[in-house]
Structure formats: structure tokens, C-alpha cells
C-alpha positions as CSV (number, residue, x, y, z in Angstrom):
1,X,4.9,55.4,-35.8
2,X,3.6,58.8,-34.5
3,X,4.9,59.6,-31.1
4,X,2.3,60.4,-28.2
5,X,3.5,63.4,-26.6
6,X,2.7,62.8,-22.7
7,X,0.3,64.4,-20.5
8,X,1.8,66.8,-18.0
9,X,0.6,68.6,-15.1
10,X,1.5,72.0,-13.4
11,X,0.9,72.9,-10.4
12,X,1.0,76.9,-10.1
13,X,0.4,77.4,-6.8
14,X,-1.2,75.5,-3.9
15,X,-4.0,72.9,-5.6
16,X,-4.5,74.5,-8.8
17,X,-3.1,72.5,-11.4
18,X,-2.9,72.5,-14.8
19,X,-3.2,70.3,-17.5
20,X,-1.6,70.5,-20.7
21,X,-1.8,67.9,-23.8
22,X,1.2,67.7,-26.5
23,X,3.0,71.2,-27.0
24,X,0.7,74.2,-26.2
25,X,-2.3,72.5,-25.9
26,X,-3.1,74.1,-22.3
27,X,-6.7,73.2,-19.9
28,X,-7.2,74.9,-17.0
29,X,-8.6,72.6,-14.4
30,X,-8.8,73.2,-10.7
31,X,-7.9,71.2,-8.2
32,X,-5.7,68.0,-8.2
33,X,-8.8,65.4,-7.8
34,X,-10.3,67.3,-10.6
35,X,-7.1,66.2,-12.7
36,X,-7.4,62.8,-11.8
37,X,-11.2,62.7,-12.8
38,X,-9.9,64.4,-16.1
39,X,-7.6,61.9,-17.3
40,X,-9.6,58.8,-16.0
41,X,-12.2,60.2,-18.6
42,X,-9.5,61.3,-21.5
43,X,-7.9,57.7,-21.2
44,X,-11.9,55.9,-21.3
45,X,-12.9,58.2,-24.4
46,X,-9.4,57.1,-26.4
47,X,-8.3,54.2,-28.3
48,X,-4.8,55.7,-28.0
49,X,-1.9,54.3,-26.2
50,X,-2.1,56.4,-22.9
51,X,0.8,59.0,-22.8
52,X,3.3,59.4,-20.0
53,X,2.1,61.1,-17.4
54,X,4.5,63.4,-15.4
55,X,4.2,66.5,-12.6
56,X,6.2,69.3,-12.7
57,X,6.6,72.1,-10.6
58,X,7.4,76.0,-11.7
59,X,11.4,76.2,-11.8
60,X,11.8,72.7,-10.0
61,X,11.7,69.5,-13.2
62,X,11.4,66.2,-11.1
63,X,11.5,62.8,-12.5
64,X,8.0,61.7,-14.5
65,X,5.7,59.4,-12.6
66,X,3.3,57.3,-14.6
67,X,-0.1,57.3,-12.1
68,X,-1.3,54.3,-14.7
69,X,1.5,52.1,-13.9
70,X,-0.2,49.9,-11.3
71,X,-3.1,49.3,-12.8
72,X,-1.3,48.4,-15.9
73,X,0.7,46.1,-13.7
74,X,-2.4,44.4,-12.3
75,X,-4.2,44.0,-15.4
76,X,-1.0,42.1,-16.8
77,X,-1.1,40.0,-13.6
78,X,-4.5,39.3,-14.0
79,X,-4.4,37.8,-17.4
80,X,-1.5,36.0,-16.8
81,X,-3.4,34.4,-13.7
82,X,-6.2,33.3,-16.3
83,X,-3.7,32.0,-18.5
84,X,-2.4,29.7,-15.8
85,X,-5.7,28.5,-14.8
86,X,-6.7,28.2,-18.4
87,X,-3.8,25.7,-19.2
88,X,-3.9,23.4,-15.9
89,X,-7.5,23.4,-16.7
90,X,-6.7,21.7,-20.0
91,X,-4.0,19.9,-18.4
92,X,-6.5,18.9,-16.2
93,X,-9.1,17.9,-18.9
94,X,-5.8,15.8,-21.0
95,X,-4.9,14.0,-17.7
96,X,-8.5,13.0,-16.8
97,X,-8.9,11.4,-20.1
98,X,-5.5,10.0,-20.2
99,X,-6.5,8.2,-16.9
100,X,-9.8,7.3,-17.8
101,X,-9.5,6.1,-21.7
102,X,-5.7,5.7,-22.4
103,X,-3.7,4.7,-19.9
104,X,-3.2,0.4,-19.7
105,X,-4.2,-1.2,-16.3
106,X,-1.3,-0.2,-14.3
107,X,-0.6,2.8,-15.1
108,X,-4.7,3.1,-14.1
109,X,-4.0,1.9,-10.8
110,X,-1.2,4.2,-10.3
111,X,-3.4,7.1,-11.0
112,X,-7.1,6.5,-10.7
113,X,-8.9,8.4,-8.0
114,X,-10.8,5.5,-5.2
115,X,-14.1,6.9,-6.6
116,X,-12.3,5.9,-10.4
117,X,-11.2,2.8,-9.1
118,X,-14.9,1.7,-8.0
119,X,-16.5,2.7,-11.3
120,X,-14.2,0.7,-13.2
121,X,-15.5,-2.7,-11.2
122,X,-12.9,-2.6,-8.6
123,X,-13.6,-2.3,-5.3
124,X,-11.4,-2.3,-2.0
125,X,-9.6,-5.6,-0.9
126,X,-8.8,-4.7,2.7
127,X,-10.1,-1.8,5.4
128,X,-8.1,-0.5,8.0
129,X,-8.1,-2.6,11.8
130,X,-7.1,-0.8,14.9
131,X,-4.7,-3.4,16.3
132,X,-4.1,-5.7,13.9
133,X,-3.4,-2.9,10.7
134,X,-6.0,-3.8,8.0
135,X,-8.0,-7.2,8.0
136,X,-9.5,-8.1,4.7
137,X,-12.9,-6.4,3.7
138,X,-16.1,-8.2,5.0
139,X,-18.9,-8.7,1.9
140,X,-15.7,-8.3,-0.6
141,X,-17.2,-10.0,-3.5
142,X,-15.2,-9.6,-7.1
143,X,-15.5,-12.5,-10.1
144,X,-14.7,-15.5,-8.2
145,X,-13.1,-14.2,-5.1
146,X,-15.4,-13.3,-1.8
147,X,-14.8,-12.1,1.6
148,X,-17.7,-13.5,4.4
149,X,-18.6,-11.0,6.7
150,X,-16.4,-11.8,9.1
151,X,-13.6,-10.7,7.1
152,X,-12.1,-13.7,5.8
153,X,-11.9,-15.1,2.5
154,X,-14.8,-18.1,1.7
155,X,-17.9,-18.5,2.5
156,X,-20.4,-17.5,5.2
157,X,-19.0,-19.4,9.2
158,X,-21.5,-20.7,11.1
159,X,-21.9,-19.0,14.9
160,X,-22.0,-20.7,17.4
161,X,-20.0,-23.3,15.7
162,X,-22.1,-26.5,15.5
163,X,-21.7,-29.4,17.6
164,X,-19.3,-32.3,16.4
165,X,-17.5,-29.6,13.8
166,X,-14.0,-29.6,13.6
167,X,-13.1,-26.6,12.6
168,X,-9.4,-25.2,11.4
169,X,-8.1,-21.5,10.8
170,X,-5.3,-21.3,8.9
171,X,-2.9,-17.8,10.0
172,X,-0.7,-16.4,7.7
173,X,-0.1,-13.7,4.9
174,X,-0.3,-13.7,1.0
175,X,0.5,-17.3,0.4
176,X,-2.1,-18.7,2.8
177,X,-4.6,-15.6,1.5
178,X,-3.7,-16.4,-2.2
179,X,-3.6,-13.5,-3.6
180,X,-2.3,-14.7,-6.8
181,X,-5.2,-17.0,-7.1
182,X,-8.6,-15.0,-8.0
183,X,-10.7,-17.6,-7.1
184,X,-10.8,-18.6,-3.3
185,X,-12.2,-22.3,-4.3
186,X,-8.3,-22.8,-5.3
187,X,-6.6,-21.3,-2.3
188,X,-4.8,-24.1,-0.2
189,X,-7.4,-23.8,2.7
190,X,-10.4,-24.3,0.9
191,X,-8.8,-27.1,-0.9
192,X,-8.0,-28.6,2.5
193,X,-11.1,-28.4,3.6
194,X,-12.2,-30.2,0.2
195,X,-10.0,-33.2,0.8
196,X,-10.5,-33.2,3.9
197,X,-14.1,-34.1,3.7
198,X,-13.7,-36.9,1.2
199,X,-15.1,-39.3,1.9
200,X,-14.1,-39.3,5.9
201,X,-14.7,-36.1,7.6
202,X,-17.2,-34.3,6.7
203,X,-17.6,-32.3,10.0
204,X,-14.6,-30.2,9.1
205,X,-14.2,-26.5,8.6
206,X,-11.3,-25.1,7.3
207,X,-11.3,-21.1,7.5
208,X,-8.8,-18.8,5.5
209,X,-7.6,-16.0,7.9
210,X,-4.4,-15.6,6.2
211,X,-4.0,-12.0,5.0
212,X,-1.6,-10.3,2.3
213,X,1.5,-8.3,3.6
214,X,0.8,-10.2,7.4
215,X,3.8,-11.2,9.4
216,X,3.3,-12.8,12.3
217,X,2.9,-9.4,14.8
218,X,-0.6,-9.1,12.3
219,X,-1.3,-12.7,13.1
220,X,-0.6,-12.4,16.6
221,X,-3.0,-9.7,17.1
222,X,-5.2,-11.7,14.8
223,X,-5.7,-15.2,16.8
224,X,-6.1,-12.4,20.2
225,X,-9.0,-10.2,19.0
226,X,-10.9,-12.4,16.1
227,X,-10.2,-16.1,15.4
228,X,-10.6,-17.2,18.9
229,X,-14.4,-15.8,18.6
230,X,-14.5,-18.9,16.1
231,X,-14.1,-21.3,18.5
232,X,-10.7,-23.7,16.7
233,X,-10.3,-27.0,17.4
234,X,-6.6,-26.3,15.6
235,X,-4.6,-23.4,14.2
236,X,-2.3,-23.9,11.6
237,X,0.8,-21.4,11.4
238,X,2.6,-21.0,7.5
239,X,4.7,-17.9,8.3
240,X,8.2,-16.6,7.4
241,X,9.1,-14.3,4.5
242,X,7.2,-11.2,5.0
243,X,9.0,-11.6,8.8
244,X,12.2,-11.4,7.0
245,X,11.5,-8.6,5.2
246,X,10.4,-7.1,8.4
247,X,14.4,-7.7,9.7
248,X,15.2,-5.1,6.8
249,X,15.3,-2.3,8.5
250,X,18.0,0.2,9.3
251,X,19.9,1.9,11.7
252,X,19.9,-1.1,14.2
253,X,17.8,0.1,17.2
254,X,14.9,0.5,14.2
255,X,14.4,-3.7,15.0
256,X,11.7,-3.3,17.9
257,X,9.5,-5.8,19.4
258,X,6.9,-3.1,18.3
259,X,7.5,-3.8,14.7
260,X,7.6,0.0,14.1
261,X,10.9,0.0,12.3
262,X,9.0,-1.8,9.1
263,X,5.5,-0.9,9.7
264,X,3.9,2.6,9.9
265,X,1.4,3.4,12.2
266,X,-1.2,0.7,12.5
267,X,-4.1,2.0,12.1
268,X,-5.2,5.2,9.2
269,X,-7.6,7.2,8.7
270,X,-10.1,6.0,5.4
271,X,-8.1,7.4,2.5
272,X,-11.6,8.6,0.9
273,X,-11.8,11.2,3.8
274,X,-8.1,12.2,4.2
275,X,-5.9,12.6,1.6
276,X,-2.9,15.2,0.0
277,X,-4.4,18.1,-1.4
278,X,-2.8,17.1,-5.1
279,X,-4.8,13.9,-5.1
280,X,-8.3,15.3,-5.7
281,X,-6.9,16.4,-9.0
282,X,-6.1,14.0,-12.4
283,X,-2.9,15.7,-12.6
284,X,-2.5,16.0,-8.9
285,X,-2.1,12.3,-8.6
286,X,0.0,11.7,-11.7
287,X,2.5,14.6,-10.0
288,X,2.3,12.7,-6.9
289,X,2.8,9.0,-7.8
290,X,6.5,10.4,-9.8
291,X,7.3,12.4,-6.8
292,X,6.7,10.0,-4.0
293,X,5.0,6.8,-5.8
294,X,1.7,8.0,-4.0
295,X,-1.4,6.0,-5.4
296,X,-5.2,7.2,-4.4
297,X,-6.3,3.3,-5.3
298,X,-3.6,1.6,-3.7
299,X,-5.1,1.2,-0.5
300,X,-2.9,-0.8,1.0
301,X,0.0,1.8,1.5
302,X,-2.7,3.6,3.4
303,X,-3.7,0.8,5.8
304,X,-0.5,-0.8,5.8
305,X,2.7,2.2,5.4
306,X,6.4,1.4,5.4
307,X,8.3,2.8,8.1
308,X,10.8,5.6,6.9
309,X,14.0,2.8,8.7
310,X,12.4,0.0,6.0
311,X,14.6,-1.5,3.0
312,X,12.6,-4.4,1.9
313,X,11.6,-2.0,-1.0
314,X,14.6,-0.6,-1.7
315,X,16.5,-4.0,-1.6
316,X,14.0,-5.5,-4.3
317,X,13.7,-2.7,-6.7
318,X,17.3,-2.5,-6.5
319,X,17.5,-6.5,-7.6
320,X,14.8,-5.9,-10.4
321,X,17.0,-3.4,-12.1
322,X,20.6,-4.8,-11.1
323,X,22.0,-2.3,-9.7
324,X,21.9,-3.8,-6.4
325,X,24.3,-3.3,-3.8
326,X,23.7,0.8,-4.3
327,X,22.5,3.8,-1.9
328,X,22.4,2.7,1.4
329,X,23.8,-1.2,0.7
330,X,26.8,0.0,-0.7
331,X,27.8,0.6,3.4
332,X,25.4,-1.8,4.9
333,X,24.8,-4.8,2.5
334,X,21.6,-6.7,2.9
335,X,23.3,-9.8,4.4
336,X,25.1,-7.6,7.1
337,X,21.3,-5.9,7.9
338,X,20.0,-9.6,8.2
339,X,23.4,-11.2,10.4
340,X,22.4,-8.4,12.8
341,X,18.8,-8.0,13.3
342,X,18.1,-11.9,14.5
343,X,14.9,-13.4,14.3
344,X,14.1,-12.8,17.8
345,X,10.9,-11.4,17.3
346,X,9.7,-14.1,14.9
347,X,10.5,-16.4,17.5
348,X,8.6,-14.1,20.2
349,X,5.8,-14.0,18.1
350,X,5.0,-17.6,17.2
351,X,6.0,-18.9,20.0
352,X,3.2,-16.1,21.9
353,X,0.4,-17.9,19.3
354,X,1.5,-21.3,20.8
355,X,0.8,-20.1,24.4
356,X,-2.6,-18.5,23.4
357,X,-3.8,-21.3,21.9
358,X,-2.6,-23.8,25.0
359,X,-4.5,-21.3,27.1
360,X,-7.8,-22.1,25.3
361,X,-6.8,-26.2,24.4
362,X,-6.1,-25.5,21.0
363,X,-4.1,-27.4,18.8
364,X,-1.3,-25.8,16.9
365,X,0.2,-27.2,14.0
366,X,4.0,-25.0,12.5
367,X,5.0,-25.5,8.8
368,X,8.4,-24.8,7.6
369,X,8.0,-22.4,4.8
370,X,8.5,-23.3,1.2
371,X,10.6,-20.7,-1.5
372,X,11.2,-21.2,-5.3
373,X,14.3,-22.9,-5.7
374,X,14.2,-23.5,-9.6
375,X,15.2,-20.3,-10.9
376,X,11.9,-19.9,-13.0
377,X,8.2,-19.6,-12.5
378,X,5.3,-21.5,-14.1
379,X,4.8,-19.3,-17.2
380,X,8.8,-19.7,-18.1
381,X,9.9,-16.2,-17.0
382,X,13.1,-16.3,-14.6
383,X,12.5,-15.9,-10.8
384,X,15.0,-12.7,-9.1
385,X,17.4,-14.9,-7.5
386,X,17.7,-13.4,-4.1
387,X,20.8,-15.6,-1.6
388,X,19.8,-13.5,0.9
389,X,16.7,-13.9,1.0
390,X,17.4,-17.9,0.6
391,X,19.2,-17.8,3.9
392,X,17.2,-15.8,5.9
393,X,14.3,-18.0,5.2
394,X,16.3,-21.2,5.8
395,X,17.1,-19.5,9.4
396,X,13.4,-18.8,9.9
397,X,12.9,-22.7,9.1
398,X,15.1,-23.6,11.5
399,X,13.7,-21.0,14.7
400,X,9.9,-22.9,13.2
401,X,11.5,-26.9,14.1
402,X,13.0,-25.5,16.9
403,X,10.0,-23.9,18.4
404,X,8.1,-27.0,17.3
405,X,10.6,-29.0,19.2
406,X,10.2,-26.9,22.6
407,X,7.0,-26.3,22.6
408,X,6.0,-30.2,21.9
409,X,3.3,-28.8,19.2
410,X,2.9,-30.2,15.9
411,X,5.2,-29.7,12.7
412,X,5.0,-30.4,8.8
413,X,8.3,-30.0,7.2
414,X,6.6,-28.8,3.7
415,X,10.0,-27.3,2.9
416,X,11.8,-30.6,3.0
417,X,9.3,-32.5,1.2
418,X,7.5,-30.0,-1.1
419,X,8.3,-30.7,-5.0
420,X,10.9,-28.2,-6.8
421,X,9.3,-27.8,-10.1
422,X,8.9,-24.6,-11.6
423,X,4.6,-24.8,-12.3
424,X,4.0,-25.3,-8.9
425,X,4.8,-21.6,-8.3
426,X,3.6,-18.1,-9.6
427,X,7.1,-16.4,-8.3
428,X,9.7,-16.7,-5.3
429,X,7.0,-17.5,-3.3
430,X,3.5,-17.9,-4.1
431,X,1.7,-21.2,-5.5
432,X,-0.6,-21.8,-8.8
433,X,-3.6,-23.8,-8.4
434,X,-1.9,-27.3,-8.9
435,X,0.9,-26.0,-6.3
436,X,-1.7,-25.3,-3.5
437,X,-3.6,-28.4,-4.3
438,X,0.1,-30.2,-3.2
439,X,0.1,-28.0,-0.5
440,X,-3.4,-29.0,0.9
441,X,-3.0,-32.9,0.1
442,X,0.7,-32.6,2.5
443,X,-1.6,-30.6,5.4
444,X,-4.9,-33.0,4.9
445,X,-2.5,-35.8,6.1
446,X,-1.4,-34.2,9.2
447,X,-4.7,-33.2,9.9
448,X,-5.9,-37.0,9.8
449,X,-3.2,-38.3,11.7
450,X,-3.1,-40.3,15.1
451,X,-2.1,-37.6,17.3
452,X,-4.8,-35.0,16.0
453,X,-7.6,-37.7,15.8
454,X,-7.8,-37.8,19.7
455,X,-9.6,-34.2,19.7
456,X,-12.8,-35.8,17.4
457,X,-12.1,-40.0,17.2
458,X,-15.7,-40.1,15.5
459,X,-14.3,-38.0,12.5
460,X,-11.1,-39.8,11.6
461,X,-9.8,-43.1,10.7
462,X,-7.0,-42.7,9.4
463,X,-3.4,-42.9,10.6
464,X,-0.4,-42.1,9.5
465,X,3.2,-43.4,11.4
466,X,5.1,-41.1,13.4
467,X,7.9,-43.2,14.7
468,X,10.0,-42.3,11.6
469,X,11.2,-38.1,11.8
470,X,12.2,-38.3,8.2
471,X,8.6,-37.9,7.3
472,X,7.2,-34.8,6.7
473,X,5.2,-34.6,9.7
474,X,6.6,-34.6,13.4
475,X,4.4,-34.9,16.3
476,X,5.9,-34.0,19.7
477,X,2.7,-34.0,22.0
């Protein structure tokens, strides 16, 4: 390869400078800006690899400087830069499709943007409350499942509610909601309000203001700021696991009356006008949901966060794989977590409901709170067995006949009488269709007894003993 002898400049006295190319090839230029001008048009007139340049004074050799060298520098950085974009670009491009044509249902809904989540059909569940976290979305309206637009799951409520109507709310989270159960004709209170009006009470309104992810602080606020707008004649109360999850939380001054040890902060902006940065990219939210499970569509971890102090999560995931006691349990076991963080608050809470309802003479009906017990659910897969879990909810069971008990309100004991069979339930907790038709048949026949047929004696007829506790319904009014 032939060798480029470099350019060299001499100055020989004051600004004169000369140039010389290779060996004796001498041009006289002036001064030094005229050099500069010089070589900016030798190096755009040549398809040669521009030569070295280097100054030297008369009788003094100092080291070559190469006046190209930054611009060389910054034309390398600038392709590189274009480089970079170019390939998240098609990164960009490969995770867009990936999200859009490829990837299976979950995966979808791990990464789909909201806006991607609306085209596909979906649309959002839930929307943020101020005090009571998220409520569920009023017009909702997917296949079989609708929201009124009051924000509760059925059809439209009449307002003012209409003379000689008894009319029911039932509180509570997932398994009064039914979220397993797309269509709300086969949640329990609909199909209480179904046998309830055949043949003998057809004045009877039955309203699903349960609420996925509630525990009883969500409910509390709940009855306070919305249901008691509806005018109830009687509340009925189906609470308990999601408050034991909410005793999962660690160090032990995180267990507040506030709830803020399990919940985040109640109330978030709309995650279609604040979100990360990342997540307005395809590959931004696949980067995010491996780094910190974020999901754009999952709109409930935006209405409804965990606290940072919360191990419900933890303490599941860590069943589902078996490698449970690890991390954090491997110092503080679960059952330790649970023997010092009482229900207190659960207690608090319900008992709260009671007196708010007193205060505006309605009736309150508790339920003990019902938990697979088989091992398996209805499709044959096997159900996490969780003692814990088992226990705690026994406890809550036994703060729910208690509080019954002192508060001379109303109790079904649909734990005690409730059939164990394995196609009664979706999971741990949560009812198939046949399972909440059970469930509404055991509540219909409290709802028709002696003690709640003094409220409307036009609408009911018939009676059911309550000298005998062993039955499944207690009355202590």
C-alpha cells in the first residue's frame, strides 16, 4: 500500500507559514488562516486518505498535531448514533408486531399499550375513586358482563327507589363481584334477587356493589359515600380473605388502621395521562414489565398499588413455585407475620359498617366466609394448599360470629353449612355458576325469614325457625 507522506507546515517567521506536500514539494502561502483555507480545499478535491498534519518550527521539532482529528471523531460519533437509532427502531418495529400479531393473550396483556388494549375489544374494568381507591367503571359493557352507571355491576337502579321495594346491596370484593364469572346474570346477587322473586317477592332489589381486590376499609368507605344514596332496606357483608392478605405486611408498625402498609396511595392519576417514559414505546413496556412487572393495561396496579411493606404477593408467588419459606420468610415466616398483626382492624371495620347502617335503620346481615377445602378446583387442576391462609381465615370467621354476637345483627354461617365439593369452586376461593347459585339459595332463605320479614310483612311469607343455632342462620335482634 503506498504511504501518504503528511502535510507539514512551517512557520518562518511571525504568520507566514509554509506549506509543503511529500518531500520537496514546497507552496508558499501566507498567513496561517490562509493555510487552513488551503487544506480544507486539498482534503474536499481528494479521494485520498488525508495525511498527517503536523507544525514545525525552524530548529525547534514538536510533536505532530492532526487539526482533522475532531471532526473525524464526530463524524464516527455521528454514525454510530444513527446506527443506534436505526436498530431500536427495528427493535421497535419487531416488538410492536410481536405485541400486536404474536404474542398469546397474556403475554398481550403484559405488554399492550391502554390504547392496544381498547382496540383489541377490551376496555377498562375499574376507574380510580378518591376515597374509596377505584370503584368499578359506570357504562362498562363487555359480552355478557355490564356495569350501570352507578358503578355497579347489573342493570340500570331505579332513583328514588320506588315505594314498597325492598331493596338489598350486597358489600364485598371478588367473590361477591364475580370476577371469575363473565356474565353478571350468574353472580350470587343477581341470582338472589332471581330466587328471591319467585313466586313471593317480587318487590326486591338485590344490587352487586362488591368490587375485586376490596377489603373491608374499600367497603367501609363504600356504604359512607355511595350505597347509602340507594336507600337499603338491608346490607349484606361477605368479607375476609383479601383482609388477610392485608395483615401481610412487614416490619410491624406497617399494620395501620390507615391500611397504608398494604395499599398504596388511594387515589392515581389516569394511567393514559401519566405514565414512565419507557411505556409509550413497544419495547419500552416489554423492558419494563421484566424489570418491575409494570403493565400499561393492567389498570388495576394503577388504581389500586401494593405498598412497598406488602407480602401477600411475595408469599403466593413463592407457593406457586415451591420455594416458599425464602427471602424475607426465611426470618419472618408467614404464620409469625399473621400471629402478630391481629385482626383488629377487620374487626374495626365491620363492626364501623354495623354502626352506619343502625344510624340510618338498616338491616345488616354477616356471613362467615367460605375457602376450598378439597384440594382441587372444578376443572380437576390442584388448588395451592395454603395452612396459613386456612387459619387466618378461620380466625376472621370467628371475629364475623363474634361481632354478629355483640352487635345483635344477623348471621349466616355459609362456612359451616356450604358443600365441600370441588365444582362448586373456580380456586381457593371463588365460585362457578352452580357454586353461587348454592350460595344465593343459603342467603334467599335468610332474607325470607321471620326476623327480616318485619321490615316489609306484605312481601314475605315465609319463615324459617330460629330457636335451633345449629342452623345456618342466627338472628340476634
Amino acid at each position: 500500500m503506498r504511504t501518504i507522506d503528511p502535510i507539514q507546515i512551517y512557520c518562518v517567521g511571525g504568520d507566514e507559514c509554509a506549506l509543503r506536500v511529500g518531500v520537496g514539494v514546497g507552496v508558499g502561502v501566507g498567513a496561517r488562516g490562509e493555510v487552513n483555507n488551503l487544506l480544507l480545499k486539498l482534503y474536499s478535491h481528494t479521494s485520498l486518505p488525508k495525511p498527517l498534519l503536523s507544525l514545525t518550527n525552524p530548529g525547534n521539532k514538536v510533536t505532530p498535531l492532526s487539526l482533522n482529528n475532531s471532526k473525524t471523531i464526530l463524524v464516527k460519533l455521528f454514525l454510530v448514533c444513527w446506527a443506534v437509532v436505526g436498530c431500536l427502531l427495528l427493535l421497535e418495529l419487531g416488538a410492536k408486531i410481536y405485541i400486536e400479531q404474536i404474542a398469546g393473550t397474556v403475554k398481550f396483556r403484559r405488554y399492550a399499550s391502554v390504547e392496544q388494549f381498547m382496540e383489541k375489544g377490551y376496555s377498562r374494568l375499574a376507574e380510580p375513586h378518591r376515597y374509596a381507591a377505584y370503584i368499578p367503571k359506570p357504562g362498562y359493557r363487555k359480552d355478557d358482563n355490564r356495569h350501570n352507571a352507578l358503578g355497579y355491576r347489573g342493570e340500570a337502579i331505579e332513583s328514588p327507589k320506588p315505594d314498597h321495594e325492598f331493596r338489598i346491596v350486597c358489600l364485598g370484593g371478588s367473590t361477591t363481584y364475580g370476577s371469575k364469572i363473565k356474565d353478571y346474570k350468574l353472580s350470587y346477587p343477581y341470582l338472589l334477587q332471581s330466587a328471591l322473586q319467585q313466586p313471593d317477592f317480587a318487590q326486591v332489589r338485590v344490587i352487586n356493589a362488591g368490587m375485586s381486590g376490596y377489603t373491608t376499609w374499600e367497603s367501609l368507605a363504600n356504604l359512607q359515600l355511595r350505597i347509602l344514596d340507594l336507600e337499603p332496606d338491608l346490607i349484606i357483608i361477605y368479607h375476609a380473605y383479601n383482609d388477610v392478605l392485608a395483615r401481610m405486611v412487614w416490619p410491624p408498625d406497617a399494620y395501620r388502621a390507615d391500611n397504608s402498609g398494604y395499599r398504596g396511595p388511594a387515589y392515581h392519576a389516569d394511567p393514559l395521562t401519566q405514565k414512565p417514559f419507557l411505556s409509550y414505546f413497544n419495547l419500552g413496556r416489554i423492558l419494563l414489565n421484566h424489570w418491575s412487572g409494570y403493565s400499561a393495561a393492567d389498570l388495576g396496579k394503577h388504581y389500586n398499588p401494593e405498598a412497598g411493606t406488602a407480602l401477600h404477593m411475595a408469599y403466593h408467588r413463592q407457593v406457586a413455585e415451591g420455594t416458599y419459606p425464602s427471602g424475607i420468610f426465611t426470618d419472618h415466616p408467614i404464620e409469625d407475620i399473621l400471629a402478630t398483626n391481629h385482626p383488629i382492624y377487620f374487626r374495626q371495620n365491620l363492626a364501623n359498617m354495623i354502626h352506619v347502617a343502625k344510624a340510618h335503620q338498616i338491616q345488616v346481615l354477616l356471613a362467615t366466609f367460605v375457602y376450598n377445602q378439597t384440594g382441587y378446583a372444578s376443572n380437576g387442576q390442584p388448588v395451592f394448599k395454603k395452612t396459613a391462609i386456612d387459619h387466618a381465615l378461620e380466625e376472621h370467621n370467628r371475629v364475623v360470629r363474634q361481632l354478629a354476637h355483640d352487635q345483635q345483627v344477623h348471621l349466616l354461617d355459609l362456612a359451616g353449612v356450604f358443600p365441600q365439593q370441588s365444582e362448586y369452586f373456580y380456586d381457593y376461593i371463588h365460585f362457578t355458576p352452580s357454586g353461587n347459585r348454592i350460595k344465593a339459595k343459603l342467603f334467599a332463605e335468610v332474607v325470607r325469614s321471620t326476623s327480616l320479614q318485619r321490615q316489609h310483612p306484605d312481601s314475605l311469607d315465609t319463615e324459617i325457625p330460629l330457636t335451633d343455632t345449629s342452623t345456618p342462620y342466627i338472628s340476634y335482634d
